[in-house]
N, C-alpha and C positions, 0 to 999 in steps of 0.2 A: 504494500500500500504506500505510496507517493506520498508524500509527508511536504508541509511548506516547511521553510525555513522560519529556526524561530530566536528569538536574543534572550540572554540575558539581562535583570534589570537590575538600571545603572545603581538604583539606591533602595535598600530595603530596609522597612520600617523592623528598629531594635526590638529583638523577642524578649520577650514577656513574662508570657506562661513555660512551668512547668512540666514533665513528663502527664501527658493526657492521660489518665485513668478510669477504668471502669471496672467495677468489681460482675464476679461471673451471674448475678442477681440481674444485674444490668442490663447486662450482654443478652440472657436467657431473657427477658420483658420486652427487650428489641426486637428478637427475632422472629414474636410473634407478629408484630405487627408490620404489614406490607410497607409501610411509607417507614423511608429509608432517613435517619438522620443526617442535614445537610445536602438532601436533594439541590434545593434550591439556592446552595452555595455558588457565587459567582465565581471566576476565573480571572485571572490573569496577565496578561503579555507580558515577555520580558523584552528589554529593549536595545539592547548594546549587543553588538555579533559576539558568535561564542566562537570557539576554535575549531578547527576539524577534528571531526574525529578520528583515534587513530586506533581502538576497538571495536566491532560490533558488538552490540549486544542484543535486548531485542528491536523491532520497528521503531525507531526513534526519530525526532525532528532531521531533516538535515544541517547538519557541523554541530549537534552538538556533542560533546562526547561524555558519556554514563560510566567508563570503564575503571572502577576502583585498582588499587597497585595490586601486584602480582601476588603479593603477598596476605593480603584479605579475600581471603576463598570464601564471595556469597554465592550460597548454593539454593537454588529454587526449584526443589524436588517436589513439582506438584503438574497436575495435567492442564490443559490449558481447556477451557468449554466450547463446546461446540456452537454456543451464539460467540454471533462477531463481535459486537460489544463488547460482552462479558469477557471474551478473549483480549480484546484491545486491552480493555479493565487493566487486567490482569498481569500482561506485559510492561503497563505503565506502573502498575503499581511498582513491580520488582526492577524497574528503573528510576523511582524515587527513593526506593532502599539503596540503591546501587549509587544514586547523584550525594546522597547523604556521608556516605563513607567516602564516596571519591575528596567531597570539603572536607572529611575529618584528614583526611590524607593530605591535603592541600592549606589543611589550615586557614580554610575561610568559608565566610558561608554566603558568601557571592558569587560562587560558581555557576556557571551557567545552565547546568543541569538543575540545580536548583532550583532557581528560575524557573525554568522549563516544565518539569514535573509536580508544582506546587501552586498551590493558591490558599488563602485565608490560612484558616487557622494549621492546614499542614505545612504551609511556608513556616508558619511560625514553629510549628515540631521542629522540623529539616535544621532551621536557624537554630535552637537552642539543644538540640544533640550537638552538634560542629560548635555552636560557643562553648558549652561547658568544657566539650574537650581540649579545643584549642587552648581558654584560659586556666585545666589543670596541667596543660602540659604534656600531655601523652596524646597518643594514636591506637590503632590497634589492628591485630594480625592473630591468623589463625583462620577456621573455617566456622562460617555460621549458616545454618540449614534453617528452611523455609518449607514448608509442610502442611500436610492435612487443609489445605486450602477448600474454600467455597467459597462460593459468589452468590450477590442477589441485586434483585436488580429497581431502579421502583419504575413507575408506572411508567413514566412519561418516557421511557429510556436512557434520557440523558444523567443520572447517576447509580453506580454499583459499587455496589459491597464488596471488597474482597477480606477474607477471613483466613486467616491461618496461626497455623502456632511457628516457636520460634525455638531453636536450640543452642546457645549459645556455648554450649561446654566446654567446647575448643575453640574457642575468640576471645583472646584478652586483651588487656587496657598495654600499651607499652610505651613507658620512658622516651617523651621524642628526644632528650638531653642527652643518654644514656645508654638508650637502645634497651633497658631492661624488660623481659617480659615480665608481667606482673601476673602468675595465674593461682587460679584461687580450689581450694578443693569444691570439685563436681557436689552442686546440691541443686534444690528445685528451684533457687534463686534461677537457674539458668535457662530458664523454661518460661515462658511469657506467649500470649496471646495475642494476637493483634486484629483491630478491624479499622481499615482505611477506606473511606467515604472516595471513591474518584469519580470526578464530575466530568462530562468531554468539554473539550476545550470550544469554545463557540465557534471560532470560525472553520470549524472544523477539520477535515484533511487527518481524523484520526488521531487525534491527539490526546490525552487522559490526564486530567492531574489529581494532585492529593487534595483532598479539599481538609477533612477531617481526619486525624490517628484519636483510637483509642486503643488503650492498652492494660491488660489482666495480667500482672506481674506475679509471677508464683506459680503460677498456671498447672495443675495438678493432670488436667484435661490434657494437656502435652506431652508430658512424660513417657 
């Protein structure tokens, strides 16, 4: 699918909020009901060119690049659905996880993928993951797995749910001063939930962004 070209923007309002939280009472009250939180969350532009890219990943704007360093293995072990939307969904989504770690890597969270994969309050997630790390000092490496996914979708077509859990047992925080890895003994800490609200981008050409993260930290359902 032929993708327009899309920028980066030049200035992003300073995050805020904290890690988005929802406990699993939540999540399960949600899922009954058909209308989707943040349907009707608006999008985005970004506005300053990004660079080319110089990995594929999934269907992505053209020049922007998603491609975290060699050394953070995100792994998105899940199927992709059979509606195209939800598929698009779905691809964007695991390219706003991917834009996210490329800033931690980069050290800023003006990256252009960033931009690109994000709107409202997930801009503001995206931004305050890459700040806190940037201002503690570290990065991080190793392999994080993506799973157990589903999607939903709401009426109108233009926002879906993706859901999945998260492993993070072998991805740790590392000393960007130092190089030290920093890993922590394997507990349910490393297990987390997540459901990301993406909205399609208006002017269309296939585009997804984050609009909302929320996240079930602990996550016993993952395990």
């Amino acid at each position: 699918m032929k993708r327009r070209t899309l920028h980066a923007a030049a200035a992003l309002a300073a995050a805020s909020a904290l890690l988005l939280t929802a406990c699993g009472g939540e999540d399960d009250k949600s899922g009954d009901n058909d209308k989707i939180a943040g349907a009707d969350q608006g999008t985005t532009a970004p506005e300053t060119s990004a660079q080319p890219s110089k990995t594929p990943a999934a269907d992505k704007p053209d020049g922007v690049d998603v491609s975290p360093p060699k050394d953070m293995n995100l792994v998105f072990d899940w199927d992709r659905p059979e509606n195209e939307n939800e598929a698009a969904a779905m691809d964007d989504a695991a390219n706003y996880l991917r834009a996210i770690y490329r800033g931690v890597d980069r050290r800023t969270s003006q990256d252009a993928a960033v931009a690109s994969y994000s709107t409202g309050e997930g801009l503001t997630y995206a931004k305050t993951q890459i700040d806190s790390r940037v201002e503690g000092g570290w990065t991080a490496t190793g392999t994080r797995r993506h799973y157990q996914a589903t999607t939903r979708s709401a009426a109108n077509g233009n926002s879906v749910e993706i859901a999945f859990c998260v492993d993070s047992s072998k991805f740790y925080a590392e000393e960007v001063k130092t190089g030290k890895v920093l890993k922590t003994k394997p507990s349910i800490a490393d297990f987390d939930y997540f459901r990301i609200i993406m909205v399609k981008f208006p002017a269309g050409d296939g585009l997804w962004q984050a609009s909302k993260v929320f996240v079930e930290t602990k996550a016993e359902k993952c395990r």
